[in-house]
C-alpha positions in Angstrom: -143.9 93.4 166.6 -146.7 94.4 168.9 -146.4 97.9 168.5 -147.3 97.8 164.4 -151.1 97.8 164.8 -152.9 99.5 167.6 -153.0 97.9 170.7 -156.3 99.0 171.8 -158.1 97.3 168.8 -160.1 94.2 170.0 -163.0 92.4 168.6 -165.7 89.5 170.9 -165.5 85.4 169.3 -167.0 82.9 169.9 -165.3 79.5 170.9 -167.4 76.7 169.2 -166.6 74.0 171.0 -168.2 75.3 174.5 -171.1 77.7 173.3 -174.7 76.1 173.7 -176.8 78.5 171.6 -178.8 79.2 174.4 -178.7 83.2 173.0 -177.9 84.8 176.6 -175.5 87.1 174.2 -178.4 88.4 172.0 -180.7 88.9 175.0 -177.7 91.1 176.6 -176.7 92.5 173.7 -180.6 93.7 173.4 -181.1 95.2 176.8 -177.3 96.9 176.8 -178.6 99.0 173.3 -182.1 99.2 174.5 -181.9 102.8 175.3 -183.2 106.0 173.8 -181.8 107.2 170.6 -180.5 103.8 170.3 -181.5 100.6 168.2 -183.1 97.4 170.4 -181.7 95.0 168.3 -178.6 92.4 168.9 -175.6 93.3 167.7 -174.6 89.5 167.1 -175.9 86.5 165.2 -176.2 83.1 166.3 -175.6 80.6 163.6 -176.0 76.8 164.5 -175.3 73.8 162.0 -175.3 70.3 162.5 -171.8 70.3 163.8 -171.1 74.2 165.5 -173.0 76.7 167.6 -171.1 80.0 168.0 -172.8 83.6 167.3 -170.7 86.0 164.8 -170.0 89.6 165.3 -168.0 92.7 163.9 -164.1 91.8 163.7 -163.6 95.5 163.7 -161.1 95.2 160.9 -157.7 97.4 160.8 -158.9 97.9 157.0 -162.6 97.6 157.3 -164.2 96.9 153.7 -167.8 98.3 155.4 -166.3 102.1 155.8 -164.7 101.9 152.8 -167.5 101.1 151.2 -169.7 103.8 153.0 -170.2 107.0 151.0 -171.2 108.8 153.2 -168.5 108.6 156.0 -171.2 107.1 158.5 -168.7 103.7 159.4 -165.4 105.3 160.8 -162.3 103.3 162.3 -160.4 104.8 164.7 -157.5 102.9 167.0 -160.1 101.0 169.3 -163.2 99.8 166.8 -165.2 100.5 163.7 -167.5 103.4 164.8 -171.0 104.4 163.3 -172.2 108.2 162.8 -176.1 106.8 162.8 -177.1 111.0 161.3 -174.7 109.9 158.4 -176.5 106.6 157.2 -178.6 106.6 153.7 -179.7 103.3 153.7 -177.8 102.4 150.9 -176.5 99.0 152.3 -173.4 99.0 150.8 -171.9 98.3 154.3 -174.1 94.7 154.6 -172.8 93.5 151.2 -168.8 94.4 151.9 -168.7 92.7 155.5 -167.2 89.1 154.9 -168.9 88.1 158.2 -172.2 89.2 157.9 -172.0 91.2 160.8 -173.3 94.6 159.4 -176.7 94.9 159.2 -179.6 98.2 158.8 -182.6 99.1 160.4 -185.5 101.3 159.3 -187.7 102.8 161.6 -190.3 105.1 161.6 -188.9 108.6 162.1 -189.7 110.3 165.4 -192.7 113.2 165.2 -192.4 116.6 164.2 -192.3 119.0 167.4 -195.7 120.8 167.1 -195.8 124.4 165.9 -196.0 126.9 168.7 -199.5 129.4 168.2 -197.6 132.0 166.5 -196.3 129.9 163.7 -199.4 128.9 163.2 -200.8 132.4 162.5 -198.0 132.7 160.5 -198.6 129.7 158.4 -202.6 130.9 158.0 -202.0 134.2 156.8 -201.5 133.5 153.7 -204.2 131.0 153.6 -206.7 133.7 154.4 -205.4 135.8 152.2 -206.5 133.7 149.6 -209.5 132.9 150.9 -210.4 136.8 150.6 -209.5 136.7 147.3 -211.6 133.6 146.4 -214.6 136.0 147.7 -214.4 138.4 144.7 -217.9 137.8 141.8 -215.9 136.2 139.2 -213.9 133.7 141.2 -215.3 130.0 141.1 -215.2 128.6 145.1 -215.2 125.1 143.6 -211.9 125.0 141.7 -209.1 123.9 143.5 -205.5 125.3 143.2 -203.1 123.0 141.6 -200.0 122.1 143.5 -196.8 123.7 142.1 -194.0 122.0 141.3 -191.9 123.2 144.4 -195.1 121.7 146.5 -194.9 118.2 145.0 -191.3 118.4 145.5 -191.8 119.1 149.5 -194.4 116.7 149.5 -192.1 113.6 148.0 -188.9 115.0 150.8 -191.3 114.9 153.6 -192.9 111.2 152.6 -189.1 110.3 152.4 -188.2 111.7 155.6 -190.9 109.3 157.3 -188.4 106.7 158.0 -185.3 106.8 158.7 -182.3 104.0 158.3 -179.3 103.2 160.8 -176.5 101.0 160.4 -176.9 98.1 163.1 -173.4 96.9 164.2 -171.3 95.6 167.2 -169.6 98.7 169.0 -167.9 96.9 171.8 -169.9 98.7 174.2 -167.1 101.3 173.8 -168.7 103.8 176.4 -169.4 101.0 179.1 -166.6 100.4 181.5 -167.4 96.5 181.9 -167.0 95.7 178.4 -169.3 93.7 176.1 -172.3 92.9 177.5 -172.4 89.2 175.4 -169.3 88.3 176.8 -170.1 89.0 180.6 -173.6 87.4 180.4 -172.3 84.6 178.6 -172.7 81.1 181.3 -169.9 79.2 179.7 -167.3 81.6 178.3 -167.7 80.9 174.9 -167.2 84.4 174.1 -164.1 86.0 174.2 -162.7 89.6 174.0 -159.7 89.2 172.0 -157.0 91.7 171.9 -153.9 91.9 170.3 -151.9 90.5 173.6 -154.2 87.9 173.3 -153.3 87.2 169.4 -149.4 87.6 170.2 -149.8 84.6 173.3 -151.4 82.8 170.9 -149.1 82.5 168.5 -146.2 82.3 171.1 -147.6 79.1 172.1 -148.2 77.8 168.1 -144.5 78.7 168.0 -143.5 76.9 170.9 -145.4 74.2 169.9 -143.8 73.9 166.4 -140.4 73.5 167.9 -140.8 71.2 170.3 -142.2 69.6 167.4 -139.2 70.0 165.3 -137.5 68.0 168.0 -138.0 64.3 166.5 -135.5 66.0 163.4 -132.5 66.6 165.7 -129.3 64.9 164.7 -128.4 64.8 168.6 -130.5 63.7 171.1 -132.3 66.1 173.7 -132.4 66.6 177.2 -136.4 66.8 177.5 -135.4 67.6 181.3 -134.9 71.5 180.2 -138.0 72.3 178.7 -139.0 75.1 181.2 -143.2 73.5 180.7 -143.0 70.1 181.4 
């Protein structure tokens, strides 16, 4: 029945037999996620053998392996598409080795600058640096030895070197917030990719069905009147 899975829930494929690898779907998919706090990167992969050219993308499975793999909670699925919380992601890459299709991917980046301080954190932060640099003045202090870092300082120093990059899950998200759809699929010049929904799936196999019957025909006991078949 069509009402047992959502009805929203769609996912973009390729059709083979018409696409020409000419990568119009990457280049769209770039410019549509070329935006700020976004990642420039395509969302799909072209792979081409000797025999096929078709680029592969997120399925948005009902029971997606990548969030159940996540630890984190950064892959969701909700009724219209696997979602990413990109705050959420680790970098763990669990995600990329549960996806049968290959279509999960993560990027590291620089992370963006620290917002300077305004003037009166600074004076804050220098206080206590003078302070010691009054103490330093006394007879018996030696102004070549250097303080040793404590253990809390090394610590702060190893969070902050980690914190220099950061890591975001790279996957197809149906351009969920764009009224026109996927980007690939519009910019594609021979409609080798196709949105595919579940009204889609249940004409599809309709027309298998159909198929199969009509089929079924050369074992009837009686003959047929091929005159009623409502698609001759």
């Amino acid at each position: 029945m069509l009402g047992a899975y959502p009805v929203s829930r769609k996912f973009v494929m390729a059709d083979p037999s018409v696409c020409i690898g000419c990568k119009t779907c990457l280049a769209a998919c770039l410019v549509r996620h070329d935006v700020s706090n976004d990642v420039a990167v395509p969302r799909l992969a072209l792979v081409t053998t000797r025999t096929i050219s078709a680029p592969v993308g997120c399925h948005h499975c009902a029971e997606a392996p990548c969030a159940d793999a996540c630890p984190t909670g950064c892959l969701y699925v909700d009724d219209e598409h696997v979602g990413v919380h990109p705050d959420k992601c680790i970098g763990c890459r669990n995600c990329v080795l549960a996806c049968p299709y290959g279509a999960v991917d993560i990027v590291t980046r620089p992370a963006p600058p620290e917002p300077a301080p305004s003037p009166k954190a600074e004076d804050a932060a220098t206080a206590p640096q003078a302070a010691g640099e009054e103490a330093a003045r006394i007879p018996d202090a030696k102004a070549t030895d250097k303080p040793k870092p404590s253990a809390r300082d090394r610590v702060r120093a190893r969070a902050k070197k980690r914190r220099s990059t950061v890591s975001t899950v790279v996957k197809c998200d149906l351009c969920i917030d764009h009224a026109d759809g996927p980007a690939c699929a519009a910019a594609c010049p021979t409609k080798a990719l196709r949105l595919i929904d579940p009204q889609m799936l249940e004409r599809g196999k309709q027309a298998k069905r159909k198929a199969a019957a009509r089929a079924a025909a050369s074992f009837a006991t009686i003959t047929l009147n091929a005159d009623l078949d409502e698609e001759r």
